[in-house]
C-alpha positions in Angstrom: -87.4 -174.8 0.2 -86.9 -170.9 0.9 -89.1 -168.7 -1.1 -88.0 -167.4 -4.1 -87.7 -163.7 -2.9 -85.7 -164.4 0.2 -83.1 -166.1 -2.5 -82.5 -163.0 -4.0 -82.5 -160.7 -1.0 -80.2 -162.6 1.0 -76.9 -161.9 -1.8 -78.4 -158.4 -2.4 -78.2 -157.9 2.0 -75.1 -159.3 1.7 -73.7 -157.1 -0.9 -75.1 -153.9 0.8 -73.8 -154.9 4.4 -69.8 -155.9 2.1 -70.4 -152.3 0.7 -70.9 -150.5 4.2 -68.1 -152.2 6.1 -65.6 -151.4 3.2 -66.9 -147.8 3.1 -66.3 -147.4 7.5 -62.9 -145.8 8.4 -60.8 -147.8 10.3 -61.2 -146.5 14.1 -59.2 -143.6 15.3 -56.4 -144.6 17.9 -56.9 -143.4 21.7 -53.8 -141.4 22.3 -52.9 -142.9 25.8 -49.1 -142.2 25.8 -47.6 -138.7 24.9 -44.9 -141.0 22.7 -48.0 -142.5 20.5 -49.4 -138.8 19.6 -47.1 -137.6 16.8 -47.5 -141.3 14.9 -51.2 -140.6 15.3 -51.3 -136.9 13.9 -49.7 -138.0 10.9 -51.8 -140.8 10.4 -54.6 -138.7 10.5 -54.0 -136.0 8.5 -52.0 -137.4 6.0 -53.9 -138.5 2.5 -56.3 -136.5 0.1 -58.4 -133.6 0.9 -61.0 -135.9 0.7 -60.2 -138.1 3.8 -62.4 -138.6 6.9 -61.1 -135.8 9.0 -62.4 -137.8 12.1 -59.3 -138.7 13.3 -57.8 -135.5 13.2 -60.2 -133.7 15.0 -60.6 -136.6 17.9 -56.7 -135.3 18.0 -58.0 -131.5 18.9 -59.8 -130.4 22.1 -62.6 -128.7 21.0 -61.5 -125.0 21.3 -58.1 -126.0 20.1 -56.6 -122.7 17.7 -54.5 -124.0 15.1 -52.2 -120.9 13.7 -49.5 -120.7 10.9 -47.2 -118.3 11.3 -47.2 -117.1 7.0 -45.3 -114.8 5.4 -46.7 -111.9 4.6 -45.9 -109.8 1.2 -42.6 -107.5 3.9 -41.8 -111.6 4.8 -42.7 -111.3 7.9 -44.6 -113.5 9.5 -48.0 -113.1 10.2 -50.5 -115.3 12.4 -53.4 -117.0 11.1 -55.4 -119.0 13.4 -58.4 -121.7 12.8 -60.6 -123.4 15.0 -60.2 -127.1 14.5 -63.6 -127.0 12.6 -61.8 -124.3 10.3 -58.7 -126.5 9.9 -60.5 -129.3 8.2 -62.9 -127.5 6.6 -60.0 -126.1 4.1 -59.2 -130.0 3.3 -62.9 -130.5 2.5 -63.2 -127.4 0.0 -59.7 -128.9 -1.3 -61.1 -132.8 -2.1 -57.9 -133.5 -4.4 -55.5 -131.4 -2.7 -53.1 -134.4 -1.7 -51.0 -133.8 2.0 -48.4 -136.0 3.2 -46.0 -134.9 5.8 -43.3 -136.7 8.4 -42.0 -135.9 11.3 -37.8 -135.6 10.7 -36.7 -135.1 14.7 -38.8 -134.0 17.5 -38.1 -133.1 21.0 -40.6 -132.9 23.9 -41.3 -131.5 27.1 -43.3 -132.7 30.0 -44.8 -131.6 33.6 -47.5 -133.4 34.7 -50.2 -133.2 32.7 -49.0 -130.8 30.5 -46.3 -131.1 27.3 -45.0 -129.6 24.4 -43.8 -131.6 21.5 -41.6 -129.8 19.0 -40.9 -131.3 15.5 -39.5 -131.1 12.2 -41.3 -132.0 9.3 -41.5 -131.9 5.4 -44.6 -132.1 3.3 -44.8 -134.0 0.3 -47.6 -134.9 -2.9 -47.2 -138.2 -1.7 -45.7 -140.7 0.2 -42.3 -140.2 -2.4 -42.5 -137.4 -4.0 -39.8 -134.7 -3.6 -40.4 -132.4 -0.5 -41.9 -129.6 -1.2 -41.8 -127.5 2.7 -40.2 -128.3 5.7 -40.8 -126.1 8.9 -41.2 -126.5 12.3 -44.7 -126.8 14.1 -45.1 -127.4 17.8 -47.7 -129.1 19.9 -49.5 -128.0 23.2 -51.1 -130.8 24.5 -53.1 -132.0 27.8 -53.6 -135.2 29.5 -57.5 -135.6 30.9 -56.7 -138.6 32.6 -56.5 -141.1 29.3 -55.9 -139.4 26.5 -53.2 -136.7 25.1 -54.9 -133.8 22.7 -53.5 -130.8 21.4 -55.2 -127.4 22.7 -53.1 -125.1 20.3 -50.3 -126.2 17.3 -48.3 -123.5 16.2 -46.3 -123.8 12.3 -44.1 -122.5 10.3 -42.7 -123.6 7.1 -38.9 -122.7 6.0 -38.3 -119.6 4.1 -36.1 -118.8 1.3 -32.9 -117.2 3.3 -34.0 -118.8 6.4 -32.7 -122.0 6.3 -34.2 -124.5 9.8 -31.3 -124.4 12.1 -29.8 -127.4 12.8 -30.9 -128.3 16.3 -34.3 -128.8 14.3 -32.7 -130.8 12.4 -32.0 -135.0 12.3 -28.5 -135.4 13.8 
């Protein structure tokens, strides 16, 4: 007969090791094909401020600028640029600030080991709430020899007035 002690450890080992395994992320996907890397951005960046940011920034190379064209108070546009360290870092200060966002049409562009991938998206609360932006964003990204990561993204959202014009748009 087992001892006594080893009875109670073995559930207690069990529970811990059921805990850790629910508590692991599900593994980021390897972006192999240039088709699979807008499916995989919005995988990982979509969810609560809260979310493992992992993903996103295996997405990134690691000098990657991340800008937003915003409007400033003349509405003009002005840049602001992140380091892909800075980019998640504002979804970490923001824990319950909710981002959902999907791609409406994109285009892209390819030589070699080099593309651009243009899209339209909206952002939502969640998954069906009403849209509240839309904008264009486009993609630089670079093929090492497996994988397809962005080395600069460049947004901007629709502005009052400036409706997306309708090659942007889903036909």
């Amino acid at each position: 007969m087992p001892h006594p002690k080893i009875l109670f450890l073995f559930p207690l080992l069990l529970l811990i090791a059921t805990t850790l395994h629910a508590q692991t992320p599900p593994p980021c996907p390897t972006v192999h094909t240039l088709a699979s890397f807008l499916p995989a951005w919005e995988a990982a960046v979509q969810g609560p401020g809260s979310r493992s940011h992992t993903c996103t920034l295996a997405l990134l190379t690691q000098d990657a600028r991340i800008s937003g064209a915003m409007p400033n108070k003349a509405g003009f546009p002005e840049l602001t640029t992140e380091s892909p360290a800075e980019f998640v870092a504002w979804y970490q200060n923001h824990p319950t600030e909710p981002f959902f966002e999907r791609t409406l049409q994109s285009t892209t562009e390819l030589y070699d080991n080099v593309a651009r991938l243009t899209r339209t998206y909206e952002v939502r609360d969640t998954p069906t709430s009403p849209v509240k932006a839309r904008g264009i964003e486009h993609f630089w990204l670079l093929f090492d020899g497996s994988t397809w990561r962005a080395f600069a993204l460049l947004w901007q959202d629709e502005a009052p007035g400036k409706p997306l014009p309708s090659i942007y748009l889903p036909h």
